[in-house]
N, C-alpha and C positions, 0 to 999 in steps of 0.2 A: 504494500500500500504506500507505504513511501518511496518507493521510485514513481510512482504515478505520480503522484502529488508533486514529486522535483522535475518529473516532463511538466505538468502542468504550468508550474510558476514558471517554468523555463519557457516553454512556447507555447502557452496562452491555453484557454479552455479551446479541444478540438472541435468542440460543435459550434461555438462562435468562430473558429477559422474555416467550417465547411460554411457557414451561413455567409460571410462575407466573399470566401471564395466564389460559392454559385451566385451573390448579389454582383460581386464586378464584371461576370459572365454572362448578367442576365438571363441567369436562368428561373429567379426567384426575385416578386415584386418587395419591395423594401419591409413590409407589415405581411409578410408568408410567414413567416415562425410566431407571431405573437397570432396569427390567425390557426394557426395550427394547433399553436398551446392553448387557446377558447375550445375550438373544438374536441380534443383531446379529452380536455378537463370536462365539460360535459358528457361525453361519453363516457367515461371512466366512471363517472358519478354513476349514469345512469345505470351500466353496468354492476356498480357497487350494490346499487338498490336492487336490483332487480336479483342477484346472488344470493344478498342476504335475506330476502323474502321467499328462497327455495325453502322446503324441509329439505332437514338433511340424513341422509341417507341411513338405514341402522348400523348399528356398530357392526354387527356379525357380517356385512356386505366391506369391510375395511382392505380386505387382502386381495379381495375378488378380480379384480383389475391386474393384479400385479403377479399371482402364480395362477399356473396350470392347477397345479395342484397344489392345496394346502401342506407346507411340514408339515409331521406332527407338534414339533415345538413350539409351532406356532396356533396349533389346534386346540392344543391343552388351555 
């Protein structure tokens, strides 16, 4: 974590040097990233909401995803 941190302070946060890179190329109008962080963050919400208003699934369905087949150590 601290060598990222000493690129960082070295050469700058890298998603504000892709955002300026694609703004001098014209690839992206000046308010693209703060319009992208609105929509994000609404979504994100809405998605939040919408998760935590599922049930949630029984305990005994916890493994089910994840083996073929139950260990036993895991059975017990």
């Amino acid at each position: 974590m601290k060598k990222i941190n000493l690129l960082i302070a070295k050469l700058g946060n890298p998603i504000k040097r892709l955002e300026k890179y694609l703004l001098d190329l014209g690839w992206i109008e000046p308010n693209f990233a703060e319009q992208k962080k609105k929509e994000l963050f609404t979504l994100i919400t809405q998605e939040l909401k919408r998760a935590s208003s599922e049930k949630l699934p029984p305990i005994d369905d916890m493994f089910t995803d994840i083996y073929h087949e139950v260990p036993p150590h895991i059975k017990e």
